[in-house]
N, C-alpha and C positions, 0 to 999 in steps of 0.2 A: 504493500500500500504506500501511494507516496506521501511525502510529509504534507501536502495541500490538504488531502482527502483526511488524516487524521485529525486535522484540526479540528476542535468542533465549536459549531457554527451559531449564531445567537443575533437575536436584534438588539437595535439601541432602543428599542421601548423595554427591552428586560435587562438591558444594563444600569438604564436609569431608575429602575425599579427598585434593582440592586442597591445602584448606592444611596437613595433615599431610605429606602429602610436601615442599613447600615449605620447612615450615619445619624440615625436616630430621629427622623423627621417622618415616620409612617404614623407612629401610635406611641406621645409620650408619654414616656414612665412618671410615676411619683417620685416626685423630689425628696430628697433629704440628703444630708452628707455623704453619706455612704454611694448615693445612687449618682451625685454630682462626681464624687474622687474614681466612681465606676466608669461613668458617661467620658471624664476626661483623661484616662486612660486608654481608652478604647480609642476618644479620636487621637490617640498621641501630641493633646496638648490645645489648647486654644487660646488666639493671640491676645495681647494685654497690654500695646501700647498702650492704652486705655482700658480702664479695668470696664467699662459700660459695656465696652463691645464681649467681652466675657462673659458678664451678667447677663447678654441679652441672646447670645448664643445659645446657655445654658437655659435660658426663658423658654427659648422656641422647643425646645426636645422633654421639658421636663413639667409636669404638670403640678401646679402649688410649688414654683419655684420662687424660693427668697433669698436675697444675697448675702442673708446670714449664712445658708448652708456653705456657699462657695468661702466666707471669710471665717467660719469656723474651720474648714478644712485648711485653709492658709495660714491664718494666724494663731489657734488655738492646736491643733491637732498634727499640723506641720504636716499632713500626709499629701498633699498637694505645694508647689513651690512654684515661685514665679521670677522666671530669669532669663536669660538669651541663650537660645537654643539652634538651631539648626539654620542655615543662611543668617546665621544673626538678628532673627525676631524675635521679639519679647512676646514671652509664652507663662502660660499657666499650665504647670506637666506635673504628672504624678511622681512623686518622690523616686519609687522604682527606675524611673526613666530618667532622672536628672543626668546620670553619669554620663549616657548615650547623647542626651542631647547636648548638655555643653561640649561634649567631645567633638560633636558636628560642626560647632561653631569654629573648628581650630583655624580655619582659611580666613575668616571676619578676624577673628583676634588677631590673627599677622596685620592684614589691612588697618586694621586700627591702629597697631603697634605704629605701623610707620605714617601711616597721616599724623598719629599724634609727634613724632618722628619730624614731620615737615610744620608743626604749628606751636612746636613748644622748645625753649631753649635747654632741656634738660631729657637724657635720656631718657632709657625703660627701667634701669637696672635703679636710676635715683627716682623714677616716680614712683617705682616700688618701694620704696624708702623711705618716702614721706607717708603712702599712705597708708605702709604698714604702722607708722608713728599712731593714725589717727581708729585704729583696731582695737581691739573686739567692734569698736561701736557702740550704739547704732550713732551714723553722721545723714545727713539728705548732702542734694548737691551743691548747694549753698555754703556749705561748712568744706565739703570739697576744695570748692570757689576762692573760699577765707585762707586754707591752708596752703593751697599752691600759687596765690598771687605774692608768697612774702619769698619765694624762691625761686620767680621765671618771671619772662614776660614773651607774651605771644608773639610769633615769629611768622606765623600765614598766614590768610584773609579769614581764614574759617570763625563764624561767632564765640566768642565764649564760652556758650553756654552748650554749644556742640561740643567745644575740645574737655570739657569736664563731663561732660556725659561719657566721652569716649575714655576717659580715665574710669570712671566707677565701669563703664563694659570691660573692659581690658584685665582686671583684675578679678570679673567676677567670668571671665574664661578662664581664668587660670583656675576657678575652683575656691578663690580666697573670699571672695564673699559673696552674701544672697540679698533679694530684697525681703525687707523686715516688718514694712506696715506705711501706708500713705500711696497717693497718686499723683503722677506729674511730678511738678517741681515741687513738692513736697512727699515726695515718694523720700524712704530713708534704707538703711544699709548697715547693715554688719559682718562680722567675722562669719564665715559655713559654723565654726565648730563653736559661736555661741549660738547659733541658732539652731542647729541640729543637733549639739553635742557630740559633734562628730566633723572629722574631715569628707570634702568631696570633692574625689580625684576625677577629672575627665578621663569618659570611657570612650574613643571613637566605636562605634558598635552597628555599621550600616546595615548589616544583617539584621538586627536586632528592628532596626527604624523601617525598614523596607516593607516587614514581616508587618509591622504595626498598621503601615500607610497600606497595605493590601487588604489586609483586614477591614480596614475602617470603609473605604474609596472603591472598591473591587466592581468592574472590572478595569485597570491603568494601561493607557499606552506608555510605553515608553520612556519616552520625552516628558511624559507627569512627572512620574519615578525620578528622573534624574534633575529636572528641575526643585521637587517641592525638595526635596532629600541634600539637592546642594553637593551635585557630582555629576561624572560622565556617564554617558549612556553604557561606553566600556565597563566601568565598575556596576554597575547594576546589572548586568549579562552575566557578572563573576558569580551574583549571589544568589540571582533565581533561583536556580537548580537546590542548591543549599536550604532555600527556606520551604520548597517544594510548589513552586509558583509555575504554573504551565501556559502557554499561548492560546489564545481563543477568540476567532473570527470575528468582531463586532461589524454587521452590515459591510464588510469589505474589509475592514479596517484592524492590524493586529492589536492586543489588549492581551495583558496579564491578569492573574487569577488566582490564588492560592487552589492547589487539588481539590482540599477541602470543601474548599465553596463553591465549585463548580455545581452540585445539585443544587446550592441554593439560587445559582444564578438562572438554572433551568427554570424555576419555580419563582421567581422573582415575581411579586404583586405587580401591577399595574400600574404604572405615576400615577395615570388619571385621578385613582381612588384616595391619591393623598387631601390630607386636610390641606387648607391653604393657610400659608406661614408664611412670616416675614423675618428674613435675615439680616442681622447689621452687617457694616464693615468690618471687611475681613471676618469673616462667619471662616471657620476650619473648611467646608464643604465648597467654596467660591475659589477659596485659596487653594485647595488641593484637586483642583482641576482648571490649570492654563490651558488647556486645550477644552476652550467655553461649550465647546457643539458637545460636551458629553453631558454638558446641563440641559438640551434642547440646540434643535438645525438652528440654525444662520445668530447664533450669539453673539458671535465672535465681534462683531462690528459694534455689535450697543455697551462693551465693556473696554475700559481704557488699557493701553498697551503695556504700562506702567505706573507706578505710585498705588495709592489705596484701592480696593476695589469696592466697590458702592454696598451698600444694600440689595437686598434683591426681595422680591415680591413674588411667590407660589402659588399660583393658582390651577388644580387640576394636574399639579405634577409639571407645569411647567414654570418657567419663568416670563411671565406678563410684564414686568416691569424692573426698574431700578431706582432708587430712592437715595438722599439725602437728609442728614437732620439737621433744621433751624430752630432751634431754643424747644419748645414744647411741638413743634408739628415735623413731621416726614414729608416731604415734600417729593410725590410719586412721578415719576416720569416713566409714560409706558411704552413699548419699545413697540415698534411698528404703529399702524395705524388705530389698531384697537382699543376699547377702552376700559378695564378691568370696573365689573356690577361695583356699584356701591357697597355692596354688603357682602359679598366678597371680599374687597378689601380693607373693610372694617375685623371682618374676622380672620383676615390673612394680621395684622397688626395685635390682637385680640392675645395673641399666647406671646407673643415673645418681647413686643413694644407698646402695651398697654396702656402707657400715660403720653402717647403720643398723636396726635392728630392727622389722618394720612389728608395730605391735599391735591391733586393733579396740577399737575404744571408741564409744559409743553416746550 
């Protein structure tokens, strides 16, 4: 039999099926701790430039969700952590998984070494120096700011307030500290081993991460895999085999699959039958698929080629729209000519952005 005919063959209405259920937007679970450090493990972590977009993530998948659970599992419980992970995004990832993801991060923490290299009068070896002075902690960035203005002066164009952010990322790729409690510029910082009573060493662990982002996203081309993971196509070809991940036809088009999940993808529900949701910026499920047409055909064009990715708007399993937030309303922009029911998109906004006002704008 030749290797064509072994393939086996699937549409993109059962891929998409796939990874809605997966990634937890078929039928959500009841909220609480345990179900939220569950939910964010499974999708291998969800972003926290802003802790909102977290909380509202978790809003969409989880029913009676409150952001207590999420900041009991960060701050009180420590079983959840919030740090730079994998292409160097700020993430909320399950403790299990820190080692793997900061290790990801090893190519950003070089790039940072040496931008901060071109914008500071003082090496790596001395800003290691100073800020181990300013350890255990906890400091914010401002104290940062205080500490290294009596021993440099800026040397590049880049703002301020970039080149001291890129000093607290740089040493919390090495493992030396975590974030501790606040957002933004009042976000604060200390020692790993006073906040976990323990050291953590970066684990680089792509098998590990691959295995996670199949699971969660399934069925992935390619170029997903190597993009979200923050590597070449070469090295995720090394580890398929290894995590036991096999190739499978999407309407033409090749896509990866753990063996496992191959029956489920058989059997994969319908989008249509999905409830209709609303996702914020950078939702896990927007970001872990660049190649838009596996969220629905002709995407590709209504999502930016870079920077943040919008909001999005589910209705019937597809994507109807994209969205931005102005103070208290979502301001809905629907993608082609159609115009998503009123009441549809009051109850697309209903689970996950609540206190928000959806409004059409064109």
């Amino acid at each position: 039999m030749s290797r064509s005919n072994s393939i086996r063959r699937f549409t993109a209405e059962q891929a998409r099926g796939l990874l809605l259920l997966r990634s937890g937007l078929f039928k959500p679970t009841k909220s609480s701790v345990a179900t939220v450090c569950a939910l964010v493990q499974r999708l291998g972590g969800v972003r926290a430039e802003r802790l909102e977009w977290a909380h509202a993530s978790l809003a969409a998948r989880l029913s009676g969700y409150k952001p207590d659970h999420l900041e009991q599992a960060l701050l009180v419980d420590k079983s959840l952590l919030r740090l730079w992970g994998v292409r160097g995004a700020e993430l909320v990832v399950h403790r299990e998984d820190a080692p793997a993801q900061i290790g990801a991060a090893a190519d950003e923490a070089i790039q940072w070494g040496r931008f901060l290299d071109a914008n500071l009068s003082i090496d790596g070896k001395r800003r290691a120096e100073i800020l181990g002075q300013m350890l255990p902690g906890p400091f914010s960035r401002s104290d940062v700011a205080r500490r290294f203005e009596r021993h440099l002066h800026l040397t590049g164009k880049a703002p301020p307030s970039v080149v001291y952010q890129k000093i607290i990322r740089e040493a919390a790729a090495q493992g030396r500290l975590l974030w501790c409690g606040g957002d933004g510029n009042a976000s604060r910082y200390c020692a790993t081993s006073l906040w976990l009573g323990e050291e953590l060493a970066p684990q680089p662990d792509l098998r590990k991460l691959a295995e996670i982002y199949l699971a969660a996203f399934p069925p992935a081309p390619l170029g997903d895999l190597a993009s979200c993971l923050g590597t070449g196509s070469a090295a995720i070809k090394q580890v398929l085999p290894e995590i036991g991940a096999v190739e499978v036809d999407i309407d033409g088009k090749p896509a990866w699959i753990l063996e496992d999940d191959v029956a489920a993808l058989r059997r994969a529900p319908a989008p249509e039958n999905a409830p209709a949701f609303a996702l914020p910026e950078q939702d896990p499920l927007v970001t872990a698929c660049p190649t838009r047409d596996r969220l629905g055909p002709g995407l590709t064009a209504a999502f930016p080629s870079s920077g943040e990715t919008p909001g999005t708007v589910w209705i019937e399993g597809k994507v109807i729209a994209t969205w931005r937030r102005e103070a208290d309303v979502a301001e809905v922009r629907p993608i082609g000519r159609s115009t998503p029911p009123p009441r549809a998109l009051a109850a697309a906004f209903a689970q996950g952005e609540p206190v928000l006002r959806p409004r059409l704008v064109r």
